[in-house]
C-alpha positions as CSV (number, residue, x, y, z in Angstrom):
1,X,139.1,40.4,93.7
2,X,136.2,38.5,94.4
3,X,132.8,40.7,94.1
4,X,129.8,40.0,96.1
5,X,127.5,38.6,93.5
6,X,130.3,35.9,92.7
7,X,131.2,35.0,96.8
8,X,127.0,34.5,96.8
9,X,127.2,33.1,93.2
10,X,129.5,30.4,94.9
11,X,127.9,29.7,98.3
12,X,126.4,26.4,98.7
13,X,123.0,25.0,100.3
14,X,124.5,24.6,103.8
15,X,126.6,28.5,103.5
16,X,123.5,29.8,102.4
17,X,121.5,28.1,105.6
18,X,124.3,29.4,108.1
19,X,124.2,33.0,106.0
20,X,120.2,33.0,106.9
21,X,120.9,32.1,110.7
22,X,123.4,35.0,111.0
23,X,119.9,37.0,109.7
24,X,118.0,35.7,112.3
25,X,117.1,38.3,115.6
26,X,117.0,34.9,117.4
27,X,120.6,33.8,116.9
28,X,122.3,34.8,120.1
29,X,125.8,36.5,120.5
30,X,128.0,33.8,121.2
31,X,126.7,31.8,117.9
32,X,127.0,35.0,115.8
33,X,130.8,34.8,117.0
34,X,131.0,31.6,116.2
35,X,129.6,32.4,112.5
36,X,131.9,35.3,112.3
37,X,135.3,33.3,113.3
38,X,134.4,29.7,112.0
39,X,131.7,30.8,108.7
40,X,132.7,30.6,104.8
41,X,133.0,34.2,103.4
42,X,129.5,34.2,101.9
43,X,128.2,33.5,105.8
44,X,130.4,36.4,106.8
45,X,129.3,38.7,104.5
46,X,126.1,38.5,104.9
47,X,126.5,38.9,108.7
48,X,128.9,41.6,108.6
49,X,127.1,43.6,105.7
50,X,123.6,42.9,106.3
51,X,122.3,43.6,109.5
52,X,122.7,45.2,112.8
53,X,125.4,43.7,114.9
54,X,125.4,43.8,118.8
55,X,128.5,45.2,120.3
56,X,130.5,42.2,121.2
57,X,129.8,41.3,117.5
58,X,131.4,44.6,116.2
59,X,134.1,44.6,118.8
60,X,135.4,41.2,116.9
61,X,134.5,42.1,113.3
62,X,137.2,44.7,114.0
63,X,139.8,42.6,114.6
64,X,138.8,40.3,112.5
65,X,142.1,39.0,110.4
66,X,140.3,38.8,107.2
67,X,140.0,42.1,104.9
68,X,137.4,40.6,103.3
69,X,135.0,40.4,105.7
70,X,136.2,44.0,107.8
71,X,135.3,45.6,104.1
72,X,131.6,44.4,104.2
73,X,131.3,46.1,107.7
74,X,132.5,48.8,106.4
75,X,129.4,49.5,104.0
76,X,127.1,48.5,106.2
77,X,124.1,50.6,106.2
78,X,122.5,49.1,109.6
79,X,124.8,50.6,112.0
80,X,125.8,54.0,112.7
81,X,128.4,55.8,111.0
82,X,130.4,56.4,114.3
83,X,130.3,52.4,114.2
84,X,132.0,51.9,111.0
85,X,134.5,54.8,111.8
86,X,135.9,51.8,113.9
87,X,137.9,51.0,111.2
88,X,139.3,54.1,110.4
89,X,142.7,53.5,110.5
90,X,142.2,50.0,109.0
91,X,145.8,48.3,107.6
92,X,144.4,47.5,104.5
93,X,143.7,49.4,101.7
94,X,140.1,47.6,100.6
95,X,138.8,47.9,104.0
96,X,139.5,52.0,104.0
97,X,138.2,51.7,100.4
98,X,134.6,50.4,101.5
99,X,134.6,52.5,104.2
100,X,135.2,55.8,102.0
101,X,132.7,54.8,99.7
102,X,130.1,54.0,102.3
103,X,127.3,51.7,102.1
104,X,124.7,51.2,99.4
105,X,121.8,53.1,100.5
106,X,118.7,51.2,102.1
107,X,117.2,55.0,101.6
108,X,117.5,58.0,100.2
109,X,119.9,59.7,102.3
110,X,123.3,57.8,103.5
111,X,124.2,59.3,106.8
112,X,127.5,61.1,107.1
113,X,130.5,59.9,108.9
114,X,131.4,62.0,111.7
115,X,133.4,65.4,110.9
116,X,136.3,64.1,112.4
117,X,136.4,61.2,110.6
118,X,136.1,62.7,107.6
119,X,138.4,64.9,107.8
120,X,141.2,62.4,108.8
121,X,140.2,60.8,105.8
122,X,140.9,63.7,103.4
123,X,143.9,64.4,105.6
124,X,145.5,60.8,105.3
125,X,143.9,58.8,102.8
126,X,145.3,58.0,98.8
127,X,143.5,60.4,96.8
128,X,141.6,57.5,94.7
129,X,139.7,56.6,97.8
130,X,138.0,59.8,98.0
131,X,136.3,59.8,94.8
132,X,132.8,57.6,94.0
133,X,130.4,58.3,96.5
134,X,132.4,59.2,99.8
135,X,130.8,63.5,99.3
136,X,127.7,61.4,100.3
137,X,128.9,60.8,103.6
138,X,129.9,64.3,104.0
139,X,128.3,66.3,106.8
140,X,126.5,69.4,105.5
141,X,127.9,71.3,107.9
142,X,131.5,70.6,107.0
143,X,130.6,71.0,103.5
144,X,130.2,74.6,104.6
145,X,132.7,74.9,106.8
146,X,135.3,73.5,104.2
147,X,137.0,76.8,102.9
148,X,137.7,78.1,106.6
149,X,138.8,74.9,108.2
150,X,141.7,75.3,109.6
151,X,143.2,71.6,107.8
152,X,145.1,72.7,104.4
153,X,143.9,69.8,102.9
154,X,140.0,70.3,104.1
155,X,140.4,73.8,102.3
156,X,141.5,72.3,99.6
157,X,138.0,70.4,98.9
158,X,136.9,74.0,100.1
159,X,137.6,76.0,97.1
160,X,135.6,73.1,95.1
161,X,132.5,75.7,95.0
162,X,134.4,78.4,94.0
163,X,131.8,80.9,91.9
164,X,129.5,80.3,95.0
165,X,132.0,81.3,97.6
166,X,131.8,84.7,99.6
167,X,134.3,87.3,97.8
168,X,136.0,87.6,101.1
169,X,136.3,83.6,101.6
170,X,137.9,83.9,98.5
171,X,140.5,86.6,98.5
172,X,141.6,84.7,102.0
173,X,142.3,81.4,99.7
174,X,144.1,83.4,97.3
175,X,146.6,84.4,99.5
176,X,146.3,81.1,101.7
177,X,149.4,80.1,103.5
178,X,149.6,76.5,102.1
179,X,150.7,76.6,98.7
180,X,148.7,73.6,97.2
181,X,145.4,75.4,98.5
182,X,146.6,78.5,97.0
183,X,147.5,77.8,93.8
184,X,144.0,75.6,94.0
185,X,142.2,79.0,94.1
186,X,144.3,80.8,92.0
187,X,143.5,78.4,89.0
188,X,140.1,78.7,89.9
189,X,140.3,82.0,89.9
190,X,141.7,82.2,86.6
191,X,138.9,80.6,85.1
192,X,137.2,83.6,85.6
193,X,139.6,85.2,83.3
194,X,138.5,85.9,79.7
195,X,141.6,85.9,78.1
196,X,143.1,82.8,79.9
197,X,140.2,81.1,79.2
198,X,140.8,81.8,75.7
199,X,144.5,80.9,75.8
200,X,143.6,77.3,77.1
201,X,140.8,76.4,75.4
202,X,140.7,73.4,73.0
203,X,140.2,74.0,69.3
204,X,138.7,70.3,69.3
205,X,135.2,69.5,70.7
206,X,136.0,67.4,73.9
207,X,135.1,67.6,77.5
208,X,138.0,70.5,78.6
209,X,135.8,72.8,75.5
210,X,132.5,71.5,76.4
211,X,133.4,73.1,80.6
212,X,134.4,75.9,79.1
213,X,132.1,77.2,76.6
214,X,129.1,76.1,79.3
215,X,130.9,77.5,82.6
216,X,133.9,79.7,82.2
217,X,134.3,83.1,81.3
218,X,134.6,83.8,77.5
219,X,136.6,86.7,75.5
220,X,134.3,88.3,72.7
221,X,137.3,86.5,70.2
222,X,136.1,83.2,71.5
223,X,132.8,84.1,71.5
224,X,133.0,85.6,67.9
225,X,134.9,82.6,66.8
226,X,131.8,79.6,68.1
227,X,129.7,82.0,65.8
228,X,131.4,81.8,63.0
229,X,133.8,78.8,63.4
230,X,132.3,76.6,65.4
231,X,134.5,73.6,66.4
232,X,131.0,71.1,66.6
233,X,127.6,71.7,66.1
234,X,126.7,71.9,69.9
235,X,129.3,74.8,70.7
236,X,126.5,77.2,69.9
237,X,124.2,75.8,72.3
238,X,126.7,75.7,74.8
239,X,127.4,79.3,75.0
240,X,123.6,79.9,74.7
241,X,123.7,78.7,78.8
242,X,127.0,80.7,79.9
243,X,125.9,83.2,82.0
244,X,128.6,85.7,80.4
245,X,127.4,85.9,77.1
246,X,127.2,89.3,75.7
247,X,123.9,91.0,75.7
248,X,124.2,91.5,72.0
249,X,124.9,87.7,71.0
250,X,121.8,87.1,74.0
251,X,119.7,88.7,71.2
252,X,121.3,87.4,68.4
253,X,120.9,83.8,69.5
254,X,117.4,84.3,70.4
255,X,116.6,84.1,67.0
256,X,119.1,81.5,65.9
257,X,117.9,78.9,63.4
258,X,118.3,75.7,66.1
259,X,115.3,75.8,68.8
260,X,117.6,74.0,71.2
261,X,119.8,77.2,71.2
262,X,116.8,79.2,71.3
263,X,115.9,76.7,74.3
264,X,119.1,77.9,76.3
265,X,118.5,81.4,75.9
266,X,114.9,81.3,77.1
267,X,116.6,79.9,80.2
268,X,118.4,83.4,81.1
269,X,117.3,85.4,83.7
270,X,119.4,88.0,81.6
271,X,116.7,88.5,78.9
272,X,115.3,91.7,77.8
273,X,112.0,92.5,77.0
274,X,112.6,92.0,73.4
275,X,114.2,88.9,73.2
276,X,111.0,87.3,75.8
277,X,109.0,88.9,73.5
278,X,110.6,87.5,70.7
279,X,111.0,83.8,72.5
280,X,107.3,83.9,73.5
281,X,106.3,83.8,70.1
282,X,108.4,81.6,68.8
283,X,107.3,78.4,66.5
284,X,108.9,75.9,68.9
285,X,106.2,74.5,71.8
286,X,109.1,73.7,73.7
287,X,110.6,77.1,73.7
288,X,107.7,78.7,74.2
289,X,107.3,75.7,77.2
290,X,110.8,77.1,78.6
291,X,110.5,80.8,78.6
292,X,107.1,80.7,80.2
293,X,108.7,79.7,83.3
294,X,110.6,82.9,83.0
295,X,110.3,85.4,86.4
296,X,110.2,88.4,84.6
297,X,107.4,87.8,82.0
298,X,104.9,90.9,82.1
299,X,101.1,90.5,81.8
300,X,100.9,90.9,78.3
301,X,103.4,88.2,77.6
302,X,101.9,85.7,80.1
303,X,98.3,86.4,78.7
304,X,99.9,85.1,75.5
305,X,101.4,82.0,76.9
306,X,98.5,81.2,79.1
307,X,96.3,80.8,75.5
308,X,99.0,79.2,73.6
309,X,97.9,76.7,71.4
310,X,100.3,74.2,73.4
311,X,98.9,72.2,76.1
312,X,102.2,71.9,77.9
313,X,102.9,75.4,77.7
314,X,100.1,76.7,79.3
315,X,100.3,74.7,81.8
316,X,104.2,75.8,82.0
317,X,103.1,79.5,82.5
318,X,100.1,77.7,84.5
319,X,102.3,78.2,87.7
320,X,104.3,81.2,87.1
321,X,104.3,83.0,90.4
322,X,103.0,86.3,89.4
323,X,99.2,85.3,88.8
324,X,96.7,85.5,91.5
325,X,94.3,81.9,91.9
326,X,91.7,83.5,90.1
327,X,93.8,84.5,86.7
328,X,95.7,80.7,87.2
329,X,92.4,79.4,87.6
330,X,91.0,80.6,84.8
331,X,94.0,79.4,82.5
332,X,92.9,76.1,80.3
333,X,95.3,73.2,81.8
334,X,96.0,70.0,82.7
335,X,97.6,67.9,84.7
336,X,98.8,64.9,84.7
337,X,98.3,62.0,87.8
338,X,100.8,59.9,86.3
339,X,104.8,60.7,87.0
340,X,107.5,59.2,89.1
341,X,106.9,60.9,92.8
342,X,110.5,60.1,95.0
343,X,112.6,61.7,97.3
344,X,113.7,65.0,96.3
345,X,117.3,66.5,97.9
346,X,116.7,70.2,100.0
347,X,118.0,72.9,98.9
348,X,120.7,74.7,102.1
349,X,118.6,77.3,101.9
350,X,114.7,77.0,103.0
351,X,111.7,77.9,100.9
352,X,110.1,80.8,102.4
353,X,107.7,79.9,104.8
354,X,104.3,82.1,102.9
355,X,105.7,80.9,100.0
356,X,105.3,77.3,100.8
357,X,101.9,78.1,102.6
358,X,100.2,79.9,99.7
359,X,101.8,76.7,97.3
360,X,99.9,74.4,99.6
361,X,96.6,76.0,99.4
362,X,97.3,77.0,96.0
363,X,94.3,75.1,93.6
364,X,97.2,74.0,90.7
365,X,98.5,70.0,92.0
366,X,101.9,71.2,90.8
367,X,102.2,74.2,93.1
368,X,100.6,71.7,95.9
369,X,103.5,69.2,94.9
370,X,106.3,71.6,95.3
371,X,105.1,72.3,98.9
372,X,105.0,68.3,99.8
373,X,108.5,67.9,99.2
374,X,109.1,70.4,102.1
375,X,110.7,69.0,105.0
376,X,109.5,71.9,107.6
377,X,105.8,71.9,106.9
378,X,104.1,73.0,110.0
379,X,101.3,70.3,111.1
380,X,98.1,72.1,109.7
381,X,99.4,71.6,106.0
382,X,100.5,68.2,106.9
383,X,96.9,67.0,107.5
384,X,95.3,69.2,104.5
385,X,98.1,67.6,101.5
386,X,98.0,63.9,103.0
387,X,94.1,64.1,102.3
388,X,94.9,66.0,98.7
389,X,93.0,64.9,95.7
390,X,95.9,64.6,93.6
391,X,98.6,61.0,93.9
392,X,101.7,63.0,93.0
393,X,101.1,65.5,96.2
394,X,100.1,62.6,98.8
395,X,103.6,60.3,97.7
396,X,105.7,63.6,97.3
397,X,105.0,64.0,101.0
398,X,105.1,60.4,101.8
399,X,108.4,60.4,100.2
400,X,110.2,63.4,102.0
401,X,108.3,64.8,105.0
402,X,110.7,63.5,108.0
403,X,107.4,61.9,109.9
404,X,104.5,61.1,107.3
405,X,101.1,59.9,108.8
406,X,101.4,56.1,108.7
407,X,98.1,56.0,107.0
408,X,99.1,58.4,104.2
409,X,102.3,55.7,103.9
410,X,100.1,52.8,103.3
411,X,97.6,54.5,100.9
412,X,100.7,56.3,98.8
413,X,101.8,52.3,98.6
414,X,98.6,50.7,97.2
415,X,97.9,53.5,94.8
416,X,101.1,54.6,93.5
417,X,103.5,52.0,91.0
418,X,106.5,54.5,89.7
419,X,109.8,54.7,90.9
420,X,110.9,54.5,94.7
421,X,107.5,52.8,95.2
422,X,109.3,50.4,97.5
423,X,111.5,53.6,98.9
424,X,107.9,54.1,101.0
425,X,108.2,51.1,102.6
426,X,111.7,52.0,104.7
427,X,109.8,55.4,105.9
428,X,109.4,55.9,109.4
429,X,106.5,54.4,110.8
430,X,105.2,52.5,107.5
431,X,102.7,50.0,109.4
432,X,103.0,46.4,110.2
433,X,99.2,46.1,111.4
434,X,96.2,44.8,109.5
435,X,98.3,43.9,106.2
436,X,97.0,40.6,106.1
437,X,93.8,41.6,104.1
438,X,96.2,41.9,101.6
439,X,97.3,38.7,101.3
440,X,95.4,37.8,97.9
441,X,95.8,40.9,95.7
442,X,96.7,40.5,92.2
443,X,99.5,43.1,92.6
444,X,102.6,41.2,94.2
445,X,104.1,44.0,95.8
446,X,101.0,44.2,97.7
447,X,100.8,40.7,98.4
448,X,104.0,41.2,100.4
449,X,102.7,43.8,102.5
450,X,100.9,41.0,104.3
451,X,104.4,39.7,105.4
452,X,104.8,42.7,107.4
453,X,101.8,41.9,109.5
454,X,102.3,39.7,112.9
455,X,98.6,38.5,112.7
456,X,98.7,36.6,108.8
457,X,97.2,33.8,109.9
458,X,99.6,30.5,110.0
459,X,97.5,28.9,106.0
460,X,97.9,32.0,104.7
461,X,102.0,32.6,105.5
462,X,102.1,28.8,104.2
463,X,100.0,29.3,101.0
464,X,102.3,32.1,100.4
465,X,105.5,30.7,100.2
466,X,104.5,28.9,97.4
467,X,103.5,31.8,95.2
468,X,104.0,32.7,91.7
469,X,106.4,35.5,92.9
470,X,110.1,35.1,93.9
471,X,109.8,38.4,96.1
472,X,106.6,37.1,98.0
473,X,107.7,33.9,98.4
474,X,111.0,34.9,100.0
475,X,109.3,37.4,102.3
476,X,106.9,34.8,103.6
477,X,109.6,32.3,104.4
478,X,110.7,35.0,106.9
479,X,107.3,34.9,108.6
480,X,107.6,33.8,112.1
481,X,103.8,32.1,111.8
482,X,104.8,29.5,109.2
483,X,104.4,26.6,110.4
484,X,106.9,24.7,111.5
485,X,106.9,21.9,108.8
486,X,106.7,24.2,106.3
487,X,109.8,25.8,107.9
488,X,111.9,22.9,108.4
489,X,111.1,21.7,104.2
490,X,112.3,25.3,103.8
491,X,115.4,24.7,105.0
492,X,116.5,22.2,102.6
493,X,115.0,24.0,99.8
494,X,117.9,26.2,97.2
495,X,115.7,29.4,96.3
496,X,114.0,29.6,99.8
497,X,116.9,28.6,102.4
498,X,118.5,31.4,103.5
499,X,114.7,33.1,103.9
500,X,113.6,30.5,106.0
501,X,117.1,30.3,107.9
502,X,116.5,33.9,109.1
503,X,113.2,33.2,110.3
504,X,113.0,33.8,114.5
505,X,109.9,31.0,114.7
506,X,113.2,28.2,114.6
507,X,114.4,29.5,118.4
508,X,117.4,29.1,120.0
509,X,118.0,25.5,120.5
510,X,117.2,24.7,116.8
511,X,119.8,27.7,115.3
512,X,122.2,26.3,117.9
513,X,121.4,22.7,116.9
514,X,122.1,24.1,113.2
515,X,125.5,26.2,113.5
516,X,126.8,23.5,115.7
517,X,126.1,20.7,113.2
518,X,127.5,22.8,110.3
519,X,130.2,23.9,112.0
520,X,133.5,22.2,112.8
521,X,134.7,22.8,116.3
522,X,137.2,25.0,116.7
C-alpha cells in the first residue's frame, strides 16, 4: 500500500503544478471535476484530502471508483464530519479504515462524527477498525450515554469505564440481556475481586502484572508476597499507587528505602497524619515536592513545607488551596516564565465557578494559569488574564478559551516559542491585518505572519519568496500580491510549484489554460 509521503515522494513537476491548482480558491467546480476524474493520484490527494470541497465536488468524490482517493476524503479535516459520514457504508475496507480513524488534526480537538454514525460503526464494522484514534471522534455525549444505549454492542464499549460507573449502571450490565455485554461486566467485575485477582496474576513482571499490581484489587497474600518476593524491582512501586493497599503497608511503605515508592505513597489521599508527617520530612526534595500538594496537609505541616530548603517545593505547597493570599504571599517562591503553554483537554465536570474566580485574581501565575485554561470564563476575567504580567497565563488562554481577543492571539505569537506555538495560529479570529511590519524579523516564524496580511506590498511578497527559510518561502508563493512574473517563474520551479500553483492572483483563464494543457481530454 502506497503511503502518502511515497504517492508525493513520486509526483512530478507538472502533478505537483495541477496538485497546487486543485489548492487554489480560484479554480472553479467544473475544473476541480476534471482534476478529480482525469488527475494522477498525488493531484487527487491533495484535492480530496486537503481542502474544502464544494458540493458537486463531494457528491463525485463519493462515487469516485478509486479507493485510494475516497480514503483521503475520508480524513479530511476541512469538511464536516456529517460530510465524511458520506462514505459510511463505503465497499472497501481502506476507505472505512480512514474514515474510523479520522483526520489528522489541523487543531487540538477532531470533531466527532455524528452519534449515529458512530454507532453504526461499532455496530457493523471489523473490530481492528475501531482501534487508533476513532474514541477521538466520539461524541461526549455518547461517551456518556454508552452503558444505557439501547445497541448491545454500544454497551459493550460502555462498561469500558467500569470503576467510574454508577453502582446501579452496573448491577443493570451484570445482569444485561446480551451475553457478550454481560460476561464483559462480569469480568470487569471480577477484577474487583481480591482473590481472583490473585488467582490470575502473573508470577513474571509483564504488562497483565504491571495492570494489576497498579489497578486491581489485591489479596493481603499478594500484597505480602511483592514485599517480600517481589517478581521485579518496580512491583513495590506499583502497589505504592493502588488505591487498595492496606493502611498498614500505606505506613510501611512510607518509609521504604526507594524515594520513588515513597513518591507514590505521598500521592494518596489515604494518608494519615503520621505518614504526611513522616513524608514531609523526608530527605527526598522530590517527595517532599509531591506530598506538599497533598489536600489534607495541616498548618503546621504546610508551615514546614513552605520553608523547605527546596525551591521547588515551596513553590509546590506555594498553591495549596488552604492558604489565604497573604500566608501564599508571604512564602519565598518562584516561578518560572519559561514552559510549554498548549491546549489542555476539559475535565466533564466544570471547575467551580468561585474557585476559578479567586484562581484568577489569585497573585501566584500558577493559580492564574489554571484559571486560563477554563473554557467558561465569564468576560470580566477575560480582559483582566489577557493583560496578565505572566507569558504562561496570556498563551494558556490564547490556547483554550473558545473566543480569545485577536490581540491577545497575536502578542501570545511574537512572544511565546514552545510547543503548539503555531497551534495559535488556527484559533479563531487570529488576524490577517497589519502583519506586514513583520516582514523583516529575524525570527522566521514571524516573518510568515506577514503572508497572512492582504496589504504586503507587491517587493516585499517578491523579496520573500526568495528567503533563507523553506516555510516563508512557500507561504509567500501563495501570496496573491506577487507579481505576476514572479508567479509565472514559480511555476516552473520544483520546491516552490505547488505554492505558487495554489495562488488565486493566476485567475480563471490561466488555471483553465493550465489543467487543460496538462490534461488529456477525456
Amino acid at each position: 500500500m502506497r503511503t502518502p509521503d511515497a504517492i508525493w515522494a513520486a509526483a512530478d513537476l507538472p502533478a505537483r503544478r495541477l496538485a497546487g491548482l486543485a489548492l487554489n480558491p480560484a479554480t472553479p467546480v467544473d475544473l476541480l471535476l476534471r482534476l478529480l476524474a482525469d488527475g494522477p493520484l498525488a493531484v487527487r490527494m491533495v484535492l480530496c484530502r486537503d481542502r474544502f470541497l464544494p458540493d458537486a465536488v463531494v457528491d463525485a468524490v463519493v462515487e469516485h471508483p478509486d479507493a485510494y482517493t475516497r480514503s483521503f476524503f475520508a480524513r479530511n479535516p476541512h469538511v464536516d464530519p456529517r460530510t465524511r459520514a458520506r462514505l459510511l457504508t463505503d465497499p472497501d475496507w481502506i476507505v472505512r479504515a480512514h474514515l474510523a480513524d479520522g483526520p489528522q488534526p489541523t487543531g487540538p480537538v477532531v470533531p466527532p462524527l455524528p452519534d449515529d454514525t458512530v454507532v453504526h460503526m461499532i455496530t457493523n464494522y471489523e473490530d481492528e477498525l475501531l482501534g487508533g484514534f476513532f474514541y477521538r471522534q466520539i461524541s461526549t455525549a455518547l461517551q456518556g450515554a454508552m452503558p444505557t444505549h439501547p445497541v448491545a454492542k454500544v454497551r459493550l464499549w460502555g462498561t469500558g469505564p467500569w470503576s467510574s460507573l454508577p453502582a446501579r449502571t452496573r448491577a443493570a450490565l451484570l445482569a444485561d440481556p446480551d451475553d457478550e455485554v454481560r460476561e464483559r461486566a462480569e469480568r470487569n467485575a471480577r477484577e474487583e475481586d481480591p482473590e481472583w485477582v490473585e488467582s490470575v496474576l502473573p508470577a513474571y513482571s509483564c504488562h497483565g502484572r504491571t495492570d494489576a499490581l497498579l489497578h486491581r484489587a489485591l489479596s493481603r497474600a499478594v500484597v505480602d508476597g511483592v514485599l517480600t518476593a517481589p517478581a521485579g524491582p518496580e512491583d513495590r512501586r506499583m502497589i505504592a499507587g493502588n488505591p487498595g493497599l492496606p493502611p498498614d503497608v500505606v505506613a510501611l511503605l512510607s518509609g521504604d528505602a526507594d524515594p520513588e515508592v515513597r513518591r507514590e505513597i505521598a500521592r494518596r489521599r489515604d494518608l494519615g497524619p503520621a505518614e504526611r508527617r513522616a513524608l514531609v520530612a523526608d530527605p527526598d526534595p522530590a517527595v517532599r515536592r509531591t506530598i506538599a500538594r497533598h489536600p489534607d496537609l495541616d498548618p503546621d505541616e504546610r508551615a514546614v513545607l513552605a520553608t523547605d530548603a527546596e525551591p521547588r517545593v515551596r513553590l509546590s505547597v506555594s498553591v495549596h488551596p488552604a492558604w489565604s493570599e497573604a500566608e501564599r504571599s508571604a512564602i519565598d517562591y518562584q516561578v518560572s516564565p519559561q514552559g510549554d503553554f498548549g491546549f489542555h483537554h476539559c475535565s466533564r465536570t466544570p471547575r467551580d465557578a468561585e474557585a476559578v474566580r479567586r484562581d484568577a485574581l489569585s497573585g501566584h501565575p500558577l493559580l492564574r494559569r489554571a484559571a486560563a485554561k477554563e473554557r467558561a470564563l465569564p468576560a470580566d476575567l477575560v480582559a483582566l488574564l489577557a493583560a496578565d504580567d505572566d507569558l504562561g497565563v496570556r498563551v494558556l488562554l490564547a490556547q483554550n478559551h473558545p473566543n480569545p481577543p485577536a490581540g491577545l492571539l497575536l502578542r501570545c505569537f511574537l512572544e511565546y516559542t514552545g510547543s503548539e506555538r503555531e497551534c495559535l495560529l488556527t484559533r479563531p479570529g487570529f488576524p490577517s491585518e497589519s502583519l506586514a511590519v513583520h516582514a523583516d524579523d529575524a525570527d522566521p516564524a514571524v516573518r510568515r505572519l506577514a503572508a497572512r496580511d492582504p496589504g504586503t506590498p507587491a517587493h516585499t511578497v517578491e523579496r520573500l519568496t526568495r528567503d533563507p527559510d523553506p516555510a516563508v518561502r512557500a507561504a509567500f508563493a501563495r501570496h496573491p500580491n506577487l507579481p505576476g512574473p514572479r508567479l509565472t517563474q514559480l511555476l516552473e520551479d520544483e520546491e516552490l510549484v505547488h505554492h505558487a500553483a495554489a495562488n488565486p492572483a493566476l485567475g480563471g483563464a490561466a488555471i483553465r489554460r493550465l489543467v487543460t494543457s496538462s490534461l488529456p481530454l477525456s
